[in-house]
N, C-alpha and C positions, 0 to 999 in steps of 0.2 A: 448443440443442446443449449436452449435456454433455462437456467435457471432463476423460477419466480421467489422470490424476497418473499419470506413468510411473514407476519405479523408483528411488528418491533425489529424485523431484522434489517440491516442494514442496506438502505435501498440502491450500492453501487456493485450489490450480487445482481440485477437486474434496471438499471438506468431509464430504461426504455418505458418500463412499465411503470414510474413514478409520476406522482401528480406534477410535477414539474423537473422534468430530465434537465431543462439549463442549469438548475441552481447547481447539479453534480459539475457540471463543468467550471461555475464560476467557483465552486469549493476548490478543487482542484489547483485553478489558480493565485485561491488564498493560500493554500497548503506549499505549493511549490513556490511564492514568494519568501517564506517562512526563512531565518537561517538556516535554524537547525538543519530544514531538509537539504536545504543547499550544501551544506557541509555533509551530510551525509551522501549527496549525489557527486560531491567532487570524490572522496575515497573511493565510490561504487566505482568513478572512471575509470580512476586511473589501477583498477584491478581486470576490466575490462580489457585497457594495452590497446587501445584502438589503432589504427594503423591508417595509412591512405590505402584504399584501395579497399579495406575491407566490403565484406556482408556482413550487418547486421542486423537483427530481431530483439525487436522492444514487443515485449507481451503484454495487453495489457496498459495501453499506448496511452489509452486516455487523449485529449487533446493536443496531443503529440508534440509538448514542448521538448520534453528529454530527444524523441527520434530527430527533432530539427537541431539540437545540439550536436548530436551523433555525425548529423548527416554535412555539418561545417567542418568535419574533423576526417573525414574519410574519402572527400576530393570528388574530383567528378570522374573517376573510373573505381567507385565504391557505389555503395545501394545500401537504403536503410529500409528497413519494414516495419510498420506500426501491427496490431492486432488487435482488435478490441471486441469483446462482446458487445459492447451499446452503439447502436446506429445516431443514436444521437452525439455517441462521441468523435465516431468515425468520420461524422460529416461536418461535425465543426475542426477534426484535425486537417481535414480536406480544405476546409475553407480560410482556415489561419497562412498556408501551404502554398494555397492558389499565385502563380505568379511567381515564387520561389528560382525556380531551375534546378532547386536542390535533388540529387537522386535520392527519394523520398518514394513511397507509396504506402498509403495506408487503407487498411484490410479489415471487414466485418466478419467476425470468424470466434472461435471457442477455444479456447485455451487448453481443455484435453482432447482435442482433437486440431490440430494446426496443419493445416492444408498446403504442409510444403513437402519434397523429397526428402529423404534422409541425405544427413552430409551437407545442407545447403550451406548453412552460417558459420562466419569467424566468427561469432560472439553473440551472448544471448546474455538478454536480461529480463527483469522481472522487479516494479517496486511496486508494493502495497497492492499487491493485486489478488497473492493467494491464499488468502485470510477471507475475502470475498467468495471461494470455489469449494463446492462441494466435495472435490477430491484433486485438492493439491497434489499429491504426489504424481497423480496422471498426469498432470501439467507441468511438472518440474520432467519429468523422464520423457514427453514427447518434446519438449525444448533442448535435451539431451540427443532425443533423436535426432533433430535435425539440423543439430552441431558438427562442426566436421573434428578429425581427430586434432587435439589438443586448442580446441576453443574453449575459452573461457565462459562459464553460466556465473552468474552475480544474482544475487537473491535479495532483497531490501524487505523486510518483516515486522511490523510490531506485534509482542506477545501481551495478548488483553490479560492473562494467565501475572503478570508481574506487574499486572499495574495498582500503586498505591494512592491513596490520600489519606491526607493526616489532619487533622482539625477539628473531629465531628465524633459523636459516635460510633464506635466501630461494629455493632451488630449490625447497623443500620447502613454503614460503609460496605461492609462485608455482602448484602443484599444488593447494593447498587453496582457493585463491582462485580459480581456473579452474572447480573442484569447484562452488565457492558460486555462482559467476555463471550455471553451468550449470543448480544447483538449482532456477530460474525459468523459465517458459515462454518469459517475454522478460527479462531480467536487465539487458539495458543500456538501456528502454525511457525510463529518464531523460533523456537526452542528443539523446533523437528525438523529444522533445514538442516544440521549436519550429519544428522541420520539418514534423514534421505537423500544429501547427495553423497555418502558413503553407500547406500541400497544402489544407486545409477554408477555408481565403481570412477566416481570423479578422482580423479589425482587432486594432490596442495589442496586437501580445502582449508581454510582459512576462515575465522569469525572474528570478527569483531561488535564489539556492545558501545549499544552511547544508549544513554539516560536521557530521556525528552522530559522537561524540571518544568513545574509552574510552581513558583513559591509567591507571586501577587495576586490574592483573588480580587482584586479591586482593580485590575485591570479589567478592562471590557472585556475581549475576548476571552480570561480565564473565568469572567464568570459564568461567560454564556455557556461555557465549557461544560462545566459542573453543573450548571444550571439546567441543560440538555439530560445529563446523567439522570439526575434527579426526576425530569421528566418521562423521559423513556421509561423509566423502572415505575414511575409510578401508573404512567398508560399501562405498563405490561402486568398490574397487581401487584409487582413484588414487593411495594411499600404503598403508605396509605398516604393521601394530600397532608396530613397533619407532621410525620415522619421527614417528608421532602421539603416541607416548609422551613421544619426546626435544622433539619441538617442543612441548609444552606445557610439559614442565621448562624446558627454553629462554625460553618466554616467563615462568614465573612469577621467572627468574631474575634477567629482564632487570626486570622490572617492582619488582627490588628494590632494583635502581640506578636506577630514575628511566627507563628504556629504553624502555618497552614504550609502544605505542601503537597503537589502531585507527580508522580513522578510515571515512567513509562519507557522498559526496554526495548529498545528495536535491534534486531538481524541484520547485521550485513554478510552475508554468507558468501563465498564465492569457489571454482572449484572447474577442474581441465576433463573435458573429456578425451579417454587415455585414447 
């Protein structure tokens, strides 16, 4: 099942059908150089327990930097699998790969429907990807299926549903931040991973929270940040050019007093199937 990105929404529910599918991948690689993320993929690890020798499934692969990490740690009598809805991803994780010897293979395929037997994997995982799917829980309970008993699922989520900014007007804050949670298929899908892997009968599940903080808007990148926000919502009507202008003076204002700040919880969910 392909699904098409409706109007404002976030164009990595469908990659393929974007005006330009590369820039997903070279975001990808901004995001994944980032610390924060870094830090939050070493904890996902080592909840994982990788082993030599293992099977694992990365759902959701993206340009399959994490699957080539995986796949250095699991030896060459282990196997890693990527799965991606976007053929543009699948083909640039293929070409990163080329050459490798790594047991590696990556796969054009849908996330609630995964094209493996039941029992196949020691280990599944899933970052930033179910927030993108029309129905996450399909996709966390078929990565359940085709776990074997007592493999660990790892879930990596931010919830659009907690994200703050402080600096600006808050009716107007309040509109753009509706805007951005809207922007996702599923936007609050963070705060519903331990319910649903209690609904999949996971044993140890375990959460943990980190806070992703931007408190310099005079940084580049945070302002293109906020600056993005402001545009989105103002393409989507939910505020007017005149609104997205003053709130981002408002913020670069604030942030010259020391004011400003964004901030953003993310899921680390993890959890054995018994």
């Amino acid at each position: 099942m392909i699904t098409r990105a409706p109007l404002n929404r976030s164009g990595f529910s469908d990659v393929d059908h974007t005006s330009d599918p590369a820039a997903y991948a070279r975001r990808l690689d901004d995001t994944g150089a980032h610390e924060f993320w870094r830090m939050v993929k070493r904890h996902a690890l080592t909840l994982l327990k990788v082993r030599e020798g293992a099977h694992l499934l990365d759902v959701g692969c993206g340009t399959g930097d994490e699957a080539r990490s995986l796949a250095r740690l699991v030896g060459t009598t282990g196997r890693v699998v990527g799965v991606d809805a976007g053929v543009t991803m699948i083909t640039e994780a293929r070409a990163r790969s080329a050459g490798s010897h790594m047991p590696i293979a990556f796969y054009h395929g849908d996330a609630h429907h995964l094209d493996f037997p039941d029992r196949t994997f020691d280990g599944c995982r899933a970052e930033r990807v179910l927030q993108h799917l029309d129905d996450p829980r399909l996709a966390v309970a078929e990565m359940v299926r085709v776990a074997r008993p007592g493999a660990p699922i790892v879930l990596i989520e931010p919830d659009y549903g907690t994200l703050r900014i402080e600096g600006a007007d808050q009716a107007v804050t309040d509109r753009i931040l509706e805007h951005r949670r809207n922007h996702f298929l599923s936007g609050t899908i963070g705060r519903q991973l331990p319910r649903i892997c209690k609904e999949n009968q996971l044993s140890g599940v375990t959460v943990r929270l980190f806070s992703l903080a931007g408190t310099e808007i005079a940084q580049e990148k945070e302002h293109l940040i906020v600056s993005k926000y402001a545009a989105d919502a103002q393409a989507a009507g939910a505020i007017s050019e005149t609104e997205a202008a003053t709130w981002l003076a408002d913020l670069v204002d604030a942030g010259t007093k020391g004011q400003y700040r964004r901030a953003l919880t993310v899921f680390l969910v993890s959890g054995r199937k018994p």
